[in-house]
N, C-alpha and C positions, 0 to 999 in steps of 0.2 A: 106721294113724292116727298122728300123728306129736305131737311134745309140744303145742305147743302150739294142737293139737286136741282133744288130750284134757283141757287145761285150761278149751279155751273150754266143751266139756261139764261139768266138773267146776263150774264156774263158776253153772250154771243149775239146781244139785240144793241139795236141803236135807236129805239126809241122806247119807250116807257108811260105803261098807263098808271092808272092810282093804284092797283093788287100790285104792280111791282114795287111801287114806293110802300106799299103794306108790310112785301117779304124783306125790303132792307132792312124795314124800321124794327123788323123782327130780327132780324139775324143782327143790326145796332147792339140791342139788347141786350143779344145773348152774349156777346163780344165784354159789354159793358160787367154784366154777371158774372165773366171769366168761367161760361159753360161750354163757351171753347175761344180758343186763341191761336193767335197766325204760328205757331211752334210748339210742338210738346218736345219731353221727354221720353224715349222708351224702358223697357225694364233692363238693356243693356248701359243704358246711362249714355245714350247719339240721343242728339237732338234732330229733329228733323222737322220741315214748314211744312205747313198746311197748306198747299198750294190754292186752294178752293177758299178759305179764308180772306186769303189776299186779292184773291179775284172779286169779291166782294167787296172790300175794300174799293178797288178801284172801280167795281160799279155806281159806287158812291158818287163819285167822284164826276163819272160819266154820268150820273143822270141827275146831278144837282145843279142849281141854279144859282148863282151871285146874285146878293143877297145884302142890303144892310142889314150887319149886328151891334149897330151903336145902342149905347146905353147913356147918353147923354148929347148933348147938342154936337154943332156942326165941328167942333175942334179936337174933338175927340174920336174920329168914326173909324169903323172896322166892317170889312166888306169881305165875305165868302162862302162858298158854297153853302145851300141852304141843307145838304142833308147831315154835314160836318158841322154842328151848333156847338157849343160849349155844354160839357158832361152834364146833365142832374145831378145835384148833390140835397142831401139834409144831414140832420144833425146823425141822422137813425144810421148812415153809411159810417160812422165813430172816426172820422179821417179829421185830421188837423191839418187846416190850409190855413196858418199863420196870413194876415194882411199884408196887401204889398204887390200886389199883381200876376202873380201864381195865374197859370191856366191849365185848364186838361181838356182836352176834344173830347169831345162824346166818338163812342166805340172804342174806351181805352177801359179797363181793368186797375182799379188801385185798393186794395185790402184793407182790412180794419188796421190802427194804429199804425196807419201811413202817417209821415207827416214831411209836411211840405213848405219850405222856408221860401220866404219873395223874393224876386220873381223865378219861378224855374217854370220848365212845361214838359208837359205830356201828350203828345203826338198820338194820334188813331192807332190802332193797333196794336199798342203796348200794354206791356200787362207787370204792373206792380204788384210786388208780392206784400204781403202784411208786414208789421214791424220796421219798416223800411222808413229811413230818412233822405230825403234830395233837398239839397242843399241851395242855397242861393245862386242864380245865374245857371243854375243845371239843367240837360237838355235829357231826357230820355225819346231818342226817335220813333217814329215808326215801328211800329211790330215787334221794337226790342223788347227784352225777356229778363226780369229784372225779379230776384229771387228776394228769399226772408230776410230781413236785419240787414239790408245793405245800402250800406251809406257812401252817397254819392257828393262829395264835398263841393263845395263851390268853384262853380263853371267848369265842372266836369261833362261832358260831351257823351254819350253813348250816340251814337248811330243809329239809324235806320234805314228800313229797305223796303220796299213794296214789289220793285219788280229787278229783275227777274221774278215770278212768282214763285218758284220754286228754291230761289237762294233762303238759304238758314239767316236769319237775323242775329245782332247781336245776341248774346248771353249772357248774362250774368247773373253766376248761381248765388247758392243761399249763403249770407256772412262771411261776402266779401267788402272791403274797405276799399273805395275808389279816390284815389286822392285828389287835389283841388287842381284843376287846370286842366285835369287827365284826360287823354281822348283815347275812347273804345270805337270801332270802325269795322266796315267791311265783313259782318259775321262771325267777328273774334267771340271765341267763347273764355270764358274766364272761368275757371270751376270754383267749387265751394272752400271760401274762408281763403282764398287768394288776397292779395295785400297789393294794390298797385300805388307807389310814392307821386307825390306830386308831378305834375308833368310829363308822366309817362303816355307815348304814345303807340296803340297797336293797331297795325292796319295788317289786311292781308299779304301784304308785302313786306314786311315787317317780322325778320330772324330774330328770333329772341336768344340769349346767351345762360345757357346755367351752371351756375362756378361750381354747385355744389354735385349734380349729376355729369358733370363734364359731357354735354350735348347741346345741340341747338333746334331751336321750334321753329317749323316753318309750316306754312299754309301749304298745300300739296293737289294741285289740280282743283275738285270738287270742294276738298277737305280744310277746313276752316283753319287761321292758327288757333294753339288752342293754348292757355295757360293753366298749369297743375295746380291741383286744390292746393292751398295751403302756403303758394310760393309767394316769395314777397320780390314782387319787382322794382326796381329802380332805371333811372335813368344815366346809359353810359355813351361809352364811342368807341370808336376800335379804328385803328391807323390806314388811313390806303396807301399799299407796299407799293407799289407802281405807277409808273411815267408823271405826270404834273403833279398829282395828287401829294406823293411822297417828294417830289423833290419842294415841296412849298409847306411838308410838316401837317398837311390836313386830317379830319378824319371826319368818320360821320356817325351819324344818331345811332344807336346800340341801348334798348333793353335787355338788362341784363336783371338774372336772381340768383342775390347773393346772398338768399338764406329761404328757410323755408319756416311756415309760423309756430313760433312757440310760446311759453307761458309770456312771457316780458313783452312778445308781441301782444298777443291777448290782453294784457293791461294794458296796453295804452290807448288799442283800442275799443276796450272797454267804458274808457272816460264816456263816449257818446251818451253811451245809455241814460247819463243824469239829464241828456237834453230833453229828453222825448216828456 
């Protein structure tokens, strides 16, 4: 029986002896190793979840115990499942967690010459890719999928999802720029070297507008919204023509991309690289 075989049985019990707490701590691991993760890629470039991943996941969950995780006296304490502890790290994993209160859960994925400014976190499930900077106050969710070189500015928000078991998690592909306040949501996929401006925010719900394609992005039944490699979003509004709305001059929230990336973008956000 192979792992996640023995997940999907782990998955259908409600109680649990020590060989199950064995298969978690193995399949933790393998999560932690990034020898698999709650979402891949295929060779058509869909993403799609691992449904069997996340079910493990939430096995976790189900058969862990509350737990003190304090690391110093009574004023300082932290209390939670005991099979979710804080990741193992050494020097030998080459990842730079800057001081300052940084956390990553253990069963997360983060790559050589990560680096990680205080305080941000990294939620179970998720999987950083190498080269990558997160930024202060930065949340990578759950199971989200978070590519090469991409920098997540401060109090940038990506999302996460565990269940449905089968919803797609966020994405975000390789050398893209997430700008500072920005929130990713609801299994938005963002492609590669896309540009999101300050405070942009994408939820499933959430029409995007492109000045340059003259069209608009929407999330479609199953299908995720998704933003084009290379597009640089910003934050707009668009007028409502009808009844109170229009007669009071309102409008409402509208991502809009009003250009798509080219060399002058690439310099600017180039600058990073002196961080790392």
């Amino acid at each position: 029986m192979n792992l996640q075989e023995k997940i999907e049985q782990l998955f259908t019990k409600s109680e649990f002896d020590a060989h199950d707490h064995e298969v978690f701590n193995d399949f933790k691991t393998e999560l932690r190793t990034g020898r698999i993760r709650s979402a891949e890629r295929d060779e058509n470039g869909d993403w799609h979840a691992n449904a069997w991943v996340k079910q493990g996941i939430l096995v976790g969950f189900k058969m862990g115990e509350i737990v003190t995780m304090s690391f110093s006296g009574e004023t300082f304490q932290f209390f939670d499942k005991n099979t979710f502890p804080l990741r193992p790290m050494n020097l030998d994993d080459k990842i730079r967690i800057v001081p300052g209160g940084s956390t990553i859960r253990d069963g997360s994925f983060v790559g050589e010459n990560v680096v990680l400014m205080p305080p941000c976190y990294i939620n179970v499930g998720a999987y950083v890719d190498e080269g990558t900077m997160i930024d202060s106050h930065a949340l990578v969710g759950s199971c989200a999928q978070i590519g090469k070189r991409v920098h997540l500015s401060a109090a940038a928000q990506i999302g996460g999802v565990l269940e449905p078991i089968n919803a797609t998690p966020v994405i975000i592909e390789d050398d893209v720029l997430v700008g500072g306040n920005t929130g990713v949501y609801e299994g938005t996929i963002v492609r590669e070297k896309a540009v999101l401006a300050s405070g942009v925010i994408l939820t499933r719900s959430t029409p995007v507008f492109d000045l340059v394609k003259n069209t608009i992005y929407k999330s479609d039944g199953e299908k995720s919204l998704e933003i084009p490699a290379g597009a640089v979003v910003v934050q707009g509004s668009r007028q409502i023509t009808s009844g109170f709305g229009k007669e009071n001059g309102l409008s409402i929230y509208a991502p809009i991309i009003v250009k798509y990336r080219d060399e002058r973008t690439d310099a600017a956000t180039k600058l990073e690289d002196y961080l790392r």
